[in-house]
PAZAPA-4460 file (N, C-alpha, C; in steps of 0.05 Angstrom, whole numbers, plus 32768, in hexadecimal, padded with zeros to 4 digits):
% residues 117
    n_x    n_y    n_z   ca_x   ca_y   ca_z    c_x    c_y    c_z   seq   type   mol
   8010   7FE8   8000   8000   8000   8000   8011   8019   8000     1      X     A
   8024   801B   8017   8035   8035   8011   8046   8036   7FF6     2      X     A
   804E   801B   7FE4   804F   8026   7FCD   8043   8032   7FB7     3      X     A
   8025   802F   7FBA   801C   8034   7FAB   8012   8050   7FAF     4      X     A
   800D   805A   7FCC   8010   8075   7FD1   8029   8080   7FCB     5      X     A
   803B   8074   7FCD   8056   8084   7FC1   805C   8088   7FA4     6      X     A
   804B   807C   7F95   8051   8079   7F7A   803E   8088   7F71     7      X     A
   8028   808E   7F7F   8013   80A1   7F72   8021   80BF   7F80     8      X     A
   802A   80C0   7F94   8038   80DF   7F9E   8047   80EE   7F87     9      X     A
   805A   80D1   7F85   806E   80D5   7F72   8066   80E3   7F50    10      X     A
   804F   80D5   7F49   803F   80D7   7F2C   8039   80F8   7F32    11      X     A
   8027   80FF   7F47   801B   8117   7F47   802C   812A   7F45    12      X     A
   8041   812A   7F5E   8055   813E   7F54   8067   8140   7F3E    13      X     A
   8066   8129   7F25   8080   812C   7F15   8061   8140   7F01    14      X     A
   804C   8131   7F09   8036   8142   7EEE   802E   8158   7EF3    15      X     A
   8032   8164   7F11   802E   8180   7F15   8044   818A   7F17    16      X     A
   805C   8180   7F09   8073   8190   7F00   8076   819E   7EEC    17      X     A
   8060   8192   7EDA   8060   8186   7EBD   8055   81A5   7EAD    18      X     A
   8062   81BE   7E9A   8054   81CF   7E93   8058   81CF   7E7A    19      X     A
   8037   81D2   7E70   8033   81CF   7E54   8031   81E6   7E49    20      X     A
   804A   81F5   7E3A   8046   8208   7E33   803B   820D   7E07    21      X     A
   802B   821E   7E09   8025   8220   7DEC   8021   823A   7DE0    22      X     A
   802A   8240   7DBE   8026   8257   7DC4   800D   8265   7DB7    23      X     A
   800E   8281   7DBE   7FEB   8290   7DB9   7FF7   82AB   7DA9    24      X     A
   7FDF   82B0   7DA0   7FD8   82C1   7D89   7FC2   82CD   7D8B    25      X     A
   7FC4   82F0   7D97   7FA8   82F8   7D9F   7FA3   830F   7D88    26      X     A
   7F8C   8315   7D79   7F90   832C   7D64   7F73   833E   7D7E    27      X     A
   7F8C   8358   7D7A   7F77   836F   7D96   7F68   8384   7D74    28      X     A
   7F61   8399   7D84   7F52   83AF   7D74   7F6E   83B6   7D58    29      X     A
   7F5E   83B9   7D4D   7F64   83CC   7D2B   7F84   83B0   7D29    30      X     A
   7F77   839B   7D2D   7F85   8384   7D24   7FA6   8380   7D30    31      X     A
   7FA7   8387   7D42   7FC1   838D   7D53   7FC7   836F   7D65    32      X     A
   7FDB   8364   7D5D   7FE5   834F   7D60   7FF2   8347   7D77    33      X     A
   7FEC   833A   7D8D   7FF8   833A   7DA4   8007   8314   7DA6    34      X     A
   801B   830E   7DAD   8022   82F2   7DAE   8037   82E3   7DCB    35      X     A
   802B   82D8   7DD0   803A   82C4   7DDF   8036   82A9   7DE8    36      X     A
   8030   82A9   7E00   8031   8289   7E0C   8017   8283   7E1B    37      X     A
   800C   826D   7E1B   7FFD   825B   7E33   800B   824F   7E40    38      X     A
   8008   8247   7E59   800F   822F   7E6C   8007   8228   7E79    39      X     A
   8003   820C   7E7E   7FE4   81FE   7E8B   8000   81E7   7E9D    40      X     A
   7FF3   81E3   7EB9   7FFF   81CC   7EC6   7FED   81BC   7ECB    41      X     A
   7FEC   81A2   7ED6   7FD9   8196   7EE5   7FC4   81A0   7EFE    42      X     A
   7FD9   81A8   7F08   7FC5   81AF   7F23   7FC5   81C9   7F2D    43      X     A
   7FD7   81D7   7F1D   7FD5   81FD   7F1F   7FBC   820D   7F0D    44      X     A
   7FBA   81FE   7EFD   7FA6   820C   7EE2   7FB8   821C   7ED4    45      X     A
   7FB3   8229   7EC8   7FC2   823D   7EAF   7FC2   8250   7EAE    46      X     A
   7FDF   825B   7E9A   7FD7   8277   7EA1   7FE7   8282   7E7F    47      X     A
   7FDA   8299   7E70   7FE5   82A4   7E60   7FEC   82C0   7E5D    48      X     A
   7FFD   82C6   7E51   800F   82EB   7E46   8015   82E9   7E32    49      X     A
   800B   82FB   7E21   800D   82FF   7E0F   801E   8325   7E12    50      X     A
   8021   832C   7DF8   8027   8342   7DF0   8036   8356   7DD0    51      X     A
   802C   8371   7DD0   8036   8374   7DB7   804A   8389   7DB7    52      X     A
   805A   8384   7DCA   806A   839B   7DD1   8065   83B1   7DD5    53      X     A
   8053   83B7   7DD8   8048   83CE   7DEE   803A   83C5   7E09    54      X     A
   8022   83BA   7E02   8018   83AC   7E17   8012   838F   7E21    55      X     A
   8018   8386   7E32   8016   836A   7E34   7FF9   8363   7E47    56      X     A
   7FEC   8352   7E40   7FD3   8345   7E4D   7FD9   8325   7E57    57      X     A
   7FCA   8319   7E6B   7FD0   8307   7E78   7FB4   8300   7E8A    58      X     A
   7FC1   82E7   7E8C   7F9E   82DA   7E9B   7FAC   82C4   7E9D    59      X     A
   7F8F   82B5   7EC1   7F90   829A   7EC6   7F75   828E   7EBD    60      X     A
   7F7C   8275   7EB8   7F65   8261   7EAD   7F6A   824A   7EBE    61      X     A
   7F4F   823D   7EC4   7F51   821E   7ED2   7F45   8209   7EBD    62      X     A
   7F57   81FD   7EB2   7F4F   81EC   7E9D   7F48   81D2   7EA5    63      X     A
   7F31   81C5   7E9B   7F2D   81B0   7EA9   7F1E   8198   7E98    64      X     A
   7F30   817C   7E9E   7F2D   8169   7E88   7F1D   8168   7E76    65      X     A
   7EFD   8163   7E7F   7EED   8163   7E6A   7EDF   817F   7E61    66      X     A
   7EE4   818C   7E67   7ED3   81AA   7E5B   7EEE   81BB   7E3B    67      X     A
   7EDA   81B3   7E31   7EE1   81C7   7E16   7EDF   81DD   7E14    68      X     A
   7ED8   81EE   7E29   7EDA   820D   7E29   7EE3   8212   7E46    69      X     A
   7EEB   8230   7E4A   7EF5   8238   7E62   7EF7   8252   7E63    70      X     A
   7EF7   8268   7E7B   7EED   827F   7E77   7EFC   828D   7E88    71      X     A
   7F05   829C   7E81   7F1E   82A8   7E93   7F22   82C0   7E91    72      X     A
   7F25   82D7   7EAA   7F28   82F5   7EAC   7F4A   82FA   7E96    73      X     A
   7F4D   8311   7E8D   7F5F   8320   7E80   7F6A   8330   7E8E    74      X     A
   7F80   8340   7E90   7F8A   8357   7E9C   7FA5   8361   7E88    75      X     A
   7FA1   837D   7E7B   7FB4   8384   7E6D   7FC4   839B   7E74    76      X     A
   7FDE   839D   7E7A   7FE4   83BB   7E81   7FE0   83D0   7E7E    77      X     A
   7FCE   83D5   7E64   7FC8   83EC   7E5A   7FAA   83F6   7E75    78      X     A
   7FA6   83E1   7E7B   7F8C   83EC   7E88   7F70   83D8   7E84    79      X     A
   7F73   83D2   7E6D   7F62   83B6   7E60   7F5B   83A2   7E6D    80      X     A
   7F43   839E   7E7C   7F3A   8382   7E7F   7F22   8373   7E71    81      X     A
   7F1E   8357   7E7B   7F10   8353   7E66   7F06   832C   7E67    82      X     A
   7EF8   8323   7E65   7EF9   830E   7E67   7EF7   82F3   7E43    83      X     A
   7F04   82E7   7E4C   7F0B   82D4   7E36   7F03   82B8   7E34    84      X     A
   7EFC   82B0   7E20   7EEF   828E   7E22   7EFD   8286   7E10    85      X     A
   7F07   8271   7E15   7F19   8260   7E01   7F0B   823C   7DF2    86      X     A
   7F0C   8233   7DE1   7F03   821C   7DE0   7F11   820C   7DD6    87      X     A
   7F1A   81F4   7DE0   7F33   81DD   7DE1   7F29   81D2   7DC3    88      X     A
   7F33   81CC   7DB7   7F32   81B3   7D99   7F3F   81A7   7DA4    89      X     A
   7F59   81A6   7DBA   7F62   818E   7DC8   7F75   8196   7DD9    90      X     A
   7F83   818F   7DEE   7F91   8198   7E02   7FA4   81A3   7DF3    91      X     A
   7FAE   81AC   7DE1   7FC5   81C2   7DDF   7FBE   81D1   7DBF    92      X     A
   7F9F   81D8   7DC0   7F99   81E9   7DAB   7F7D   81F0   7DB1    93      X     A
   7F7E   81FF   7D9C   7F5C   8210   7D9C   7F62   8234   7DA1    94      X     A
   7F4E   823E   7DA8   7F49   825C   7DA0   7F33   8263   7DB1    95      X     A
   7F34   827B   7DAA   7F15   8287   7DBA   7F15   82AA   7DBE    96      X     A
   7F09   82B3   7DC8   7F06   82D4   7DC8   7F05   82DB   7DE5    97      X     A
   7F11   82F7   7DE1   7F0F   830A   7DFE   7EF8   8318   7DF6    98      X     A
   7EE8   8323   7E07   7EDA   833D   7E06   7EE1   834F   7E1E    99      X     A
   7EF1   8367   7E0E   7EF9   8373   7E26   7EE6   8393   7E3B   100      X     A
   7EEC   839B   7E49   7ED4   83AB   7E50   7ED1   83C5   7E3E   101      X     A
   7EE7   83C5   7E2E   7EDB   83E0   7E1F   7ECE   83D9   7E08   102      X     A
   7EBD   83BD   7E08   7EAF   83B5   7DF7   7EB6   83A5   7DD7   103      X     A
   7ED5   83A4   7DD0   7EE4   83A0   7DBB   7EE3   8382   7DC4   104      X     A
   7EE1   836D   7DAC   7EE8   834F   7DB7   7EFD   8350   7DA4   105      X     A
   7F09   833E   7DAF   7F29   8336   7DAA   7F2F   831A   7DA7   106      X     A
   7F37   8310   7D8B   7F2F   82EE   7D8D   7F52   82E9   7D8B   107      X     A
   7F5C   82CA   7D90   7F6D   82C3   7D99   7F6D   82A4   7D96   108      X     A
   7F8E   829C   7D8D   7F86   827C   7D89   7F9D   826C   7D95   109      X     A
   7FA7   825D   7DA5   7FC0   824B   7DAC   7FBF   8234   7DA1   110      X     A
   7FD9   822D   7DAD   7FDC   820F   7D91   7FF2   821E   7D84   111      X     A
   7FFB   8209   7D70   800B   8209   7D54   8006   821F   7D42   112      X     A
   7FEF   821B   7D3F   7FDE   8232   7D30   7FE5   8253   7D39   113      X     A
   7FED   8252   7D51   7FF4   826A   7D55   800A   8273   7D4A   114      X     A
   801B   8269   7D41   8036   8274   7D3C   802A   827C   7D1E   115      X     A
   801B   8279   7D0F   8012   8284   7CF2   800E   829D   7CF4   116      X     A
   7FFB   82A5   7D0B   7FE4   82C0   7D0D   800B   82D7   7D09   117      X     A
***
């Protein structure tokens, strides 16, 4: 028995070591290009920043096995907040939109696919 509790201790912490990073591609107002990273752990949830050299935006998400969508606050230096829904095509892709409070939505895609935009 204590091996098998030790072997599952063992599993959890090597998989909540484990960070899946991917990258993102957000297009903001008058088509302004902002780019960087996601990163999702096991048991922290995720978190993304993006930026276009002026301003950078960032958010946490709690991603969770079976749900194909997820909904998560924004915060941008400029002042910008805003909330964002994303929808998985599979654990390390998909897209989705911000709507931020000055009313502008702002769509965005991670994955492979990002490095195109």
């Amino acid at each position: 028995m204590k091996a098998i509790i030790s072997a599952l201790a063992i599993s959890v912490t090597v998989l909540g070591a484990c960070d899946i990073t991917h990258p993102v591609a957000v297009v903001g107002p008058s088509d302004t290009v902002f780019r960087g990273t996601a990163t999702a752990t096991l048991l922290e949830g995720g978190w993304f920043q993006v930026s276009n050299g002026k301003t950078s935006c960032s958010g946490r998400y709690t991603p969770t096995p079976k749900a194909k969508e997820v909904t998560f606050p924004v915060r941008c230096t400029n002042g910008l907040t805003g909330i964002g829904t994303a929808n998985f095509e599979n654990p390390s892709a998909g897209g989705g939109e911000i709507l931020m409070r000055d009313g502008t939505e702002w769509r965005f895609i991670f994955g492979q696919q990002a490095l195109l935009v």
